[in-house]
N, C-alpha and C positions, 0 to 999 in steps of 0.2 A: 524247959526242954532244950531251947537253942543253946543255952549257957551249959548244961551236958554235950550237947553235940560238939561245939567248940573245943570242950577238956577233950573231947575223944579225939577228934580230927587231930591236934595237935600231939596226942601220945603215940595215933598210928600213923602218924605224913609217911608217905609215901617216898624211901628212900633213893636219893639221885642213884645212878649207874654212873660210873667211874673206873678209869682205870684202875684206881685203888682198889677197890673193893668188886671187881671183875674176877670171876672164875677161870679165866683165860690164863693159856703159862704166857708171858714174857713176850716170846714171840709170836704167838697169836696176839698179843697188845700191841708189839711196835708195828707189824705188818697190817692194821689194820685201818682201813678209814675210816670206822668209828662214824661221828656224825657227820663230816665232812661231804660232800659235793662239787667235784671238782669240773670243768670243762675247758676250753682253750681260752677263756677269756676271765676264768676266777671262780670264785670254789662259794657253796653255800654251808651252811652251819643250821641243822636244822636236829635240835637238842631241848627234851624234853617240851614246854612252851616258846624259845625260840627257834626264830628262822630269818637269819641273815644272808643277805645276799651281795659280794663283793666283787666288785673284777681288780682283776690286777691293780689294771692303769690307773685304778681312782686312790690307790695305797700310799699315802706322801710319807708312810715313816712306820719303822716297827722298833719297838722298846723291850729290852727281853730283862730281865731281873729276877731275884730270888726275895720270896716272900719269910718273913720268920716268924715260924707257926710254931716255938717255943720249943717243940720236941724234935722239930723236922722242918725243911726249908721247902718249899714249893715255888716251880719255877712258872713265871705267866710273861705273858707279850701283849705285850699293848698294842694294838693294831689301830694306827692315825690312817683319816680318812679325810683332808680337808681340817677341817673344824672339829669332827665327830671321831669318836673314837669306841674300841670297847678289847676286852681282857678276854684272854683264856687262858688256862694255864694246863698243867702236863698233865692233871687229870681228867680232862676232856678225851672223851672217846676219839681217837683218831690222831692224837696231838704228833706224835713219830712222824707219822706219813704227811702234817702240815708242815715241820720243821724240815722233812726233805724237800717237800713241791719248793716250798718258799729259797732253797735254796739254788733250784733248778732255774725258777721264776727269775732270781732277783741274784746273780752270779756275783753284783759287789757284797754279796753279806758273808764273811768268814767262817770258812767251811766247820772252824772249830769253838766258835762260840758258844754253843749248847755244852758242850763239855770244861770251854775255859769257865761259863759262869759259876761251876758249884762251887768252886775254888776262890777262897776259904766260905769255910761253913757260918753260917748264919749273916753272913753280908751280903745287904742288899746283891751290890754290884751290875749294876743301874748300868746298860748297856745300850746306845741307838745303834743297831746292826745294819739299818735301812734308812736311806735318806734319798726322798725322790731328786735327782740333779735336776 
């Protein structure tokens, strides 16, 4: 019976939410905070079983690049924290509105980054936009 339960579980998981796969037009996606939680001192991330909590000041570095998922690139940011780090990428509910805070937050990061990185397609193109001085 558990090894039936197992086959089942695994044929029904229960599908993430995604920008991709949102019924949302365009602009209800980029206008949206999605999972985000933001305040004056750092934003949480509180998505499906996570919940991270950030403030600014403790942010020493953000890494922005294009992932190659064979058919399609997917862009993620690596968010340093000290020692500790962790990834999202553009289809995380809210990612529009963290690519603006973050550049409100953090005025050295190039306003045009997000858009230099698709360019060319399927290349990494490994960007550090953020470096705590």
């Amino acid at each position: 019976m558990n090894k039936l339960k197992r086959i089942i579980s695994k044929l029904f998981t229960k599908k993430h939410s995604t920008n991709l796969n949102s019924s949302k037009s365009f602009d209800e996606i980029y206008n949206d905070l999605g999972c985000f939680k933001y305040d004056e001192n750092g934003f949480k991330i509180i998505y499906e079983e996570t919940n991270i909590a950030v403030k600014w000041e403790e942010i020493t570095q953000l890494n922005a690049y294009k992932k190659d998922l064979i058919a399609i690139d997917r862009i993620e940011m690596e968010i340093v924290c000290g020692e500790k780090y962790f990834v999202i990428s553009e289809e995380l509910p809210g990612w529009f509105e963290f690519v603006i805070k973050t550049k409100e937050v953090f005025p050295t990061i190039p306003k045009d980054w997000d858009l230099n990185i698709i360019h060319p397609a399927f290349q990494t193109n490994f960007t550090t936009i953020y470096t705590k001085p």
